[in-house]
C-alpha positions as a Markdown table, in Angstrom:
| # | Residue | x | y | z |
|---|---|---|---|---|
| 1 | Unk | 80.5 | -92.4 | -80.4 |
| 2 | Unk | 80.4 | -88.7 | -80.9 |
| 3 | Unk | 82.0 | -86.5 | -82.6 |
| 4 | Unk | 84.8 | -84.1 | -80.4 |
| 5 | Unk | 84.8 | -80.8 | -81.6 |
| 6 | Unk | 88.0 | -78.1 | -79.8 |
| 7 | Unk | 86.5 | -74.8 | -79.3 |
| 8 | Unk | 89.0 | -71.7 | -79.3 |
| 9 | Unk | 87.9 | -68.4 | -77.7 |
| 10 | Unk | 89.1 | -66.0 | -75.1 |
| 11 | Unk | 86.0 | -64.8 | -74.5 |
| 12 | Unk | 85.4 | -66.8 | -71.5 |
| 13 | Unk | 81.2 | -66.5 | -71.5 |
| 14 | Unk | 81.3 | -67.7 | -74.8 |
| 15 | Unk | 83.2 | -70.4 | -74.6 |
| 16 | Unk | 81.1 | -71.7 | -71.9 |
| 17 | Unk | 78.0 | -71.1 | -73.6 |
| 18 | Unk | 79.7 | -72.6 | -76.3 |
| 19 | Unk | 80.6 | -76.0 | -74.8 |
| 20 | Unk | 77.4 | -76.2 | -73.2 |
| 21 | Unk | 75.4 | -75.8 | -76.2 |
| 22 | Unk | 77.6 | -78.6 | -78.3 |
| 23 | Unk | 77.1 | -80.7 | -75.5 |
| 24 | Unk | 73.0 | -80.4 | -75.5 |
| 25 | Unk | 73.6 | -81.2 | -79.3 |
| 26 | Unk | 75.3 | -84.7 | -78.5 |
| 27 | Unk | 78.8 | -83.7 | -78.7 |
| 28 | Unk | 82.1 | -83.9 | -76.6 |
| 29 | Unk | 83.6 | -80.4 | -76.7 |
| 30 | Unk | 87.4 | -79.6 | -75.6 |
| 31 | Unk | 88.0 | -76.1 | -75.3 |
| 32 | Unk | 91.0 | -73.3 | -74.9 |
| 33 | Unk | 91.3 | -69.8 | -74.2 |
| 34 | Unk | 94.8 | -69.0 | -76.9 |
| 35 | Unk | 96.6 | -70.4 | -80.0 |
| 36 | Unk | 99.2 | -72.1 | -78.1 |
| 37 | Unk | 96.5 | -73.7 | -75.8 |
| 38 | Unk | 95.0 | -74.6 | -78.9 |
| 39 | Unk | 97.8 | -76.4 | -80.4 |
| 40 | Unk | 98.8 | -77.7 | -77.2 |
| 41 | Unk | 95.7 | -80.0 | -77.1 |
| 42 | Unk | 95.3 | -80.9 | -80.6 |
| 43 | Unk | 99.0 | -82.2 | -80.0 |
| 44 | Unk | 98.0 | -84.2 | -77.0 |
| 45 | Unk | 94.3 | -85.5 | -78.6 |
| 46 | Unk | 92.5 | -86.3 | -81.1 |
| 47 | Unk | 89.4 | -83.9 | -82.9 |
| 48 | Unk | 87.2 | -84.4 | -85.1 |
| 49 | Unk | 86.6 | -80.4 | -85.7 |
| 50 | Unk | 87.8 | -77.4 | -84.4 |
| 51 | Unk | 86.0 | -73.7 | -83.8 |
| 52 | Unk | 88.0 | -71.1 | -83.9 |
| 53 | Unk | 87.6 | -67.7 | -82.9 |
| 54 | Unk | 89.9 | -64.7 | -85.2 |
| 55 | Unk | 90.8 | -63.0 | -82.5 |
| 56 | Unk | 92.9 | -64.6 | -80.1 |
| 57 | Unk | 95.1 | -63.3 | -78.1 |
| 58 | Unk | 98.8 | -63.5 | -79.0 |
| 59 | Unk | 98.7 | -66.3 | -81.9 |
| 60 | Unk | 95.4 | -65.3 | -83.8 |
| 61 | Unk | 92.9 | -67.5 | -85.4 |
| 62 | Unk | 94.5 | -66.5 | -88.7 |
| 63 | Unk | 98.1 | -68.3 | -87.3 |
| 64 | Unk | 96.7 | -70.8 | -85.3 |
| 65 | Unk | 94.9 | -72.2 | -88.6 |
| 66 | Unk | 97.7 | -72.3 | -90.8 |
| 67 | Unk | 100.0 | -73.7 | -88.4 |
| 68 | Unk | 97.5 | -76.3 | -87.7 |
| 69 | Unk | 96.6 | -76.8 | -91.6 |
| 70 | Unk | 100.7 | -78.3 | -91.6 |
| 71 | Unk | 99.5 | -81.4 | -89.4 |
| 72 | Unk | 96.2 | -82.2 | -89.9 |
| 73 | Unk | 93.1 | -82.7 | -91.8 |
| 74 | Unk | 90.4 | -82.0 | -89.5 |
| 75 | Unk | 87.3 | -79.2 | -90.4 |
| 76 | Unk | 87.9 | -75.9 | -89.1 |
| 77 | Unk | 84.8 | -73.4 | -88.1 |
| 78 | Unk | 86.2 | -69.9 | -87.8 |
| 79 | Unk | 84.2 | -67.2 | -86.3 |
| 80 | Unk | 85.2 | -63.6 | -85.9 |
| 81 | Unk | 83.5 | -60.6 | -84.8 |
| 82 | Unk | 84.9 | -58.6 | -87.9 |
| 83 | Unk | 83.0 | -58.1 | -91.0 |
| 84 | Unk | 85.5 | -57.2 | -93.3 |
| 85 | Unk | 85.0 | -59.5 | -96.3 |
| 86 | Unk | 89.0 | -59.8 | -96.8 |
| 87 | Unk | 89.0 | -61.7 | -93.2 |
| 88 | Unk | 87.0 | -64.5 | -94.0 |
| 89 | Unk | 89.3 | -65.0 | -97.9 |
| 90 | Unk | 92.4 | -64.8 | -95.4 |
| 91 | Unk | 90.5 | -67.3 | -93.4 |
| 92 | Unk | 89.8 | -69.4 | -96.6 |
| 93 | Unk | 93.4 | -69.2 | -97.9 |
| 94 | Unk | 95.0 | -70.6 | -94.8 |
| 95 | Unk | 92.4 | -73.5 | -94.9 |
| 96 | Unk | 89.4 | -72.7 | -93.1 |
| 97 | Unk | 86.5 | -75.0 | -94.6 |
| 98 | Unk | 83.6 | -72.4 | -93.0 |
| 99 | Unk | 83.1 | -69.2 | -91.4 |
| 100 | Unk | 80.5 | -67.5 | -89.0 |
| 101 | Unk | 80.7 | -63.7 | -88.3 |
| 102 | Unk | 79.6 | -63.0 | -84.3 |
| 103 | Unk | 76.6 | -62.0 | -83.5 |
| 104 | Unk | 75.2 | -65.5 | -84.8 |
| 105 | Unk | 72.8 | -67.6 | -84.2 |
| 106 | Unk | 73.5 | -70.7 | -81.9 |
| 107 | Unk | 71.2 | -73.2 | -84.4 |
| 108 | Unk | 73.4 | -72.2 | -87.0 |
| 109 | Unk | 76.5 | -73.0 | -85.2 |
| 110 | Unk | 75.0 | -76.3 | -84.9 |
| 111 | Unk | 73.6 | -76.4 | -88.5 |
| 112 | Unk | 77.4 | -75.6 | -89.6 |
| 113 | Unk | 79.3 | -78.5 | -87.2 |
| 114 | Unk | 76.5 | -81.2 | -88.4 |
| 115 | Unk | 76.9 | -80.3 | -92.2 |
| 116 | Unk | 81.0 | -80.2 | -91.7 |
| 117 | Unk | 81.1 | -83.5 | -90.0 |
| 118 | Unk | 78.6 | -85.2 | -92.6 |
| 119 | Unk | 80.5 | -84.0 | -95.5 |
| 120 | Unk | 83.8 | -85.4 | -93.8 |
| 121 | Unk | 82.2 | -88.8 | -93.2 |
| 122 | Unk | 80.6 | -89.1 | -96.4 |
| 123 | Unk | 83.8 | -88.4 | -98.6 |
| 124 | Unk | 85.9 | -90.8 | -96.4 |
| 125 | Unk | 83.5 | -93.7 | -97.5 |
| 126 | Unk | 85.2 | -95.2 | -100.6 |
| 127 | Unk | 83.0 | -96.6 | -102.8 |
| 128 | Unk | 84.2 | -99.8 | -104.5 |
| 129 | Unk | 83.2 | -98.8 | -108.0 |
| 130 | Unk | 85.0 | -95.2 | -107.4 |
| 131 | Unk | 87.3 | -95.5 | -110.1 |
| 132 | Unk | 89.8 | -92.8 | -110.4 |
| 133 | Unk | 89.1 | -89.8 | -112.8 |
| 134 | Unk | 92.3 | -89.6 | -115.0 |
| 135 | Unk | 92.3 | -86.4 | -117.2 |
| 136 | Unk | 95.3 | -86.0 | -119.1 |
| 137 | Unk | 98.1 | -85.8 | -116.2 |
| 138 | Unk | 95.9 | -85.3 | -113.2 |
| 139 | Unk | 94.2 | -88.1 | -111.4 |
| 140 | Unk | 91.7 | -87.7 | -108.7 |
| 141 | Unk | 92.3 | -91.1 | -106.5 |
| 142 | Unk | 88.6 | -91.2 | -104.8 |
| 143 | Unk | 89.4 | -94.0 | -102.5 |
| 144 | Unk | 92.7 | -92.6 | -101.4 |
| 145 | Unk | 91.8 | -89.5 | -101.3 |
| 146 | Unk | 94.2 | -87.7 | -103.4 |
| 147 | Unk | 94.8 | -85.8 | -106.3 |
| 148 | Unk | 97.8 | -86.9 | -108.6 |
| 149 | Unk | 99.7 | -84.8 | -111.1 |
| 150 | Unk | 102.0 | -86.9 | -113.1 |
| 151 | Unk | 101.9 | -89.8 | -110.1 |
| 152 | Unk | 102.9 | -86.6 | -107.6 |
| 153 | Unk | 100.5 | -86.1 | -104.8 |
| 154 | Unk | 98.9 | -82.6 | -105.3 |
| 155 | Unk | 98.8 | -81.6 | -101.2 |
| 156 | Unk | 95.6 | -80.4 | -101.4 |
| 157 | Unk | 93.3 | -79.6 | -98.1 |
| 158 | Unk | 90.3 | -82.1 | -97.0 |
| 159 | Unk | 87.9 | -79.0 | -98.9 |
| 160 | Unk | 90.0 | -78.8 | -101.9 |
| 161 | Unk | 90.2 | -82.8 | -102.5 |
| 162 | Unk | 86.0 | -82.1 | -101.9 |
| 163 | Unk | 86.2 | -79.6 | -104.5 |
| 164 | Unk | 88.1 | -81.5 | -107.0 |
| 165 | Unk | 86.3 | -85.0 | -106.3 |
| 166 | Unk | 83.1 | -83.4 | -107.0 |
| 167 | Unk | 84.4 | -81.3 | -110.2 |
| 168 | Unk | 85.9 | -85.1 | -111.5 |
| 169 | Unk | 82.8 | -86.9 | -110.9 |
| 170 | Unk | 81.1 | -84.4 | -113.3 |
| 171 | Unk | 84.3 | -83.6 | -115.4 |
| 172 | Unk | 83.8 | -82.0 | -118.7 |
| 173 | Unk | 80.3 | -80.0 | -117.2 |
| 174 | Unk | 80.4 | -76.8 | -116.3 |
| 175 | Unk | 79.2 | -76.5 | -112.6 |
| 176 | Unk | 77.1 | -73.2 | -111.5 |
| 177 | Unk | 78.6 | -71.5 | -108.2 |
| 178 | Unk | 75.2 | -72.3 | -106.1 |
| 179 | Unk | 75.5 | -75.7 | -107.0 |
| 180 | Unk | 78.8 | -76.2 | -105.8 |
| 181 | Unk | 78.2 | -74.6 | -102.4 |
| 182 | Unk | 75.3 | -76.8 | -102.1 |
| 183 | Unk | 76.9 | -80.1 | -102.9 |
| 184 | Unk | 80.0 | -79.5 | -101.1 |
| 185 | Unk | 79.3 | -77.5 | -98.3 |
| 186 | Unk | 75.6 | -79.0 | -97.5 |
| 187 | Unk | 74.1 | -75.6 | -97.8 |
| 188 | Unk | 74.2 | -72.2 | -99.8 |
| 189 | Unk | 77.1 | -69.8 | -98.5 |
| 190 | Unk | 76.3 | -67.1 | -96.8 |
| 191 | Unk | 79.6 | -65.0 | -97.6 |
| 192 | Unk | 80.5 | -63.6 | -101.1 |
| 193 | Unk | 81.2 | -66.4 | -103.5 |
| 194 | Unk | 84.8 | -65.0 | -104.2 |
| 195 | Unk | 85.5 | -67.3 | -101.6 |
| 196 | Unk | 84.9 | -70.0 | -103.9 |
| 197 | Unk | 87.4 | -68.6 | -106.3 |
| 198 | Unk | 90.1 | -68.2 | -103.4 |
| 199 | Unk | 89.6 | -72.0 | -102.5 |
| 200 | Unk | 90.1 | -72.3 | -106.9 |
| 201 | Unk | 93.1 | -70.3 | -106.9 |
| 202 | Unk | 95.1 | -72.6 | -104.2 |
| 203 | Unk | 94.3 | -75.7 | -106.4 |
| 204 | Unk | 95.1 | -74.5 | -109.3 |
| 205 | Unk | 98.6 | -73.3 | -107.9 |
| 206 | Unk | 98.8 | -77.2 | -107.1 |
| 207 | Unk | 97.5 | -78.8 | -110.0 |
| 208 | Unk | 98.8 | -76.3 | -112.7 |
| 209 | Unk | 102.0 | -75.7 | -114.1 |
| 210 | Unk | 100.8 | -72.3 | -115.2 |
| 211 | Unk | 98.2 | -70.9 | -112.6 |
| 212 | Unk | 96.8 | -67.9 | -114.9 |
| 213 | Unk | 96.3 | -70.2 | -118.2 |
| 214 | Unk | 95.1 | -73.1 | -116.7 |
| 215 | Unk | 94.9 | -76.2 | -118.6 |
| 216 | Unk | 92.4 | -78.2 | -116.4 |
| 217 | Unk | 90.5 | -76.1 | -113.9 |
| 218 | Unk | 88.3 | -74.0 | -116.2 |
| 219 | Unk | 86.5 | -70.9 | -115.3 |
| 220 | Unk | 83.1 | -70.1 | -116.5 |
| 221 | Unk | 82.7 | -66.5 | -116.4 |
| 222 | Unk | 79.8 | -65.4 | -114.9 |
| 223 | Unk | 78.3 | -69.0 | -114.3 |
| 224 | Unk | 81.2 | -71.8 | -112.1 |
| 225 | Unk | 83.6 | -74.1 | -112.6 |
| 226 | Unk | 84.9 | -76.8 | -114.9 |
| 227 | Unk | 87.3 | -79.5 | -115.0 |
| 228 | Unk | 88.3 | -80.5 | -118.2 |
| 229 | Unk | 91.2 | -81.8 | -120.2 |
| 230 | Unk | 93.0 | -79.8 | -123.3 |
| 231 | Unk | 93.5 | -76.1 | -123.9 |
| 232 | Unk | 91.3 | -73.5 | -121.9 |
| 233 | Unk | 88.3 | -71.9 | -123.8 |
């Protein structure tokens, strides 16, 4: 069966070119013209990813994500025609998992849905000998798909459980930026890797009673990432 993907844009060429470009690739594609339209069908149907344009018409892309980041866990594509860096970490803070800046090219639209919808299905395959990764108070439930501090769920987004279940599987190692983006995303970003310490900053605002001294989600200056129990270096 494949994948349905809701595409949001007012620009009405697009969109079409849009839908009929997912379609050649094998998808079923849902679209809408606003925010509320938006949330209007993902109320009435089910998705299994959404594209979403910035700059909608009353509710922007902006609202229209973190309204729809309350409900459910589904990838979300944004694309905007803007190229102010801050958009796409506003993008990222509400919950986007990617982000295309218009003029783009359509293979790499297609290159972005495919790698979102692999990672997706790959990380809801629990693995029988996926033991949870217990560090101190935190525990990263593989199977479940949840992070646990002190037997509370944590909240975190379908990217940030990513994050964190690929930091627990190599706990105590410090993790280089590129490799991150590769292993997680499917591919190396094409945005400024601050993004990857916005996505840091709302776990550790999750997992962390003290954000700005955190005790497990280390950061490697100049290098990644590491997830480690104790005091940080």
């Amino acid at each position: 069966m494949s994948a349905k993907l809701l595409v949001v844009d007012d620009d009405m060429f697009l969109l079409d070119n849009l839908r009929k470009l997912l379609e050649r690739s094998g998808y079923t594609v849902r679209t809408a013209t606003s925010g509320e339209d938006a949330l209007q069908r993902l109320f009435e149907d089910s998705f299994d990813l959404v594209i979403l344009d910035v700059g909608l018409p009353g509710s922007d892309g902006i609202t229209v994500c973190r309204r729809l980041r309350e409900k459910y866990h589904l990838p979300v594509v944004m694309l905007t025609a803007r190229t102010d860096a801050m958009d796409k970490i506003i993008g990222l803070e509400v919950g986007a998992d990617d982000y295309l800046t218009k003029p783009f090219e359509p293979a790499e639209l297609v290159a972005r849905v495919r790698s979102q919808l692999r990672r997706v299905n790959e990380y809801q395959q629990p693995l029988d000998s996926d033991e949870p990764t217990t560090i101190g108070d935190l525990t990263i439930d593989y199977q479940n798909r949840d992070v646990l501090i002190s037997g509370r769920a944590a909240g975190l987004t379908n990217r940030e459980f990513q994050l964190m279940a690929y930091l627990g599987r190599n706990s105590d190692k410090a993790i280089a930026r590129a490799t991150i983006f590769e292993a997680v995303w499917g591919y190396d970003m094409d945005f400024s890797s601050n993004s990857l310490d916005v996505y840091m900053y709302r776990i550790r605002r999750r997992i962390e009673a003290d954000p700005e001294n955190p005790k497990y989600l280390l950061t490697m200056r100049g290098f990644g990432y590491k997830l480690v129990g104790g005091a940080p270096e």
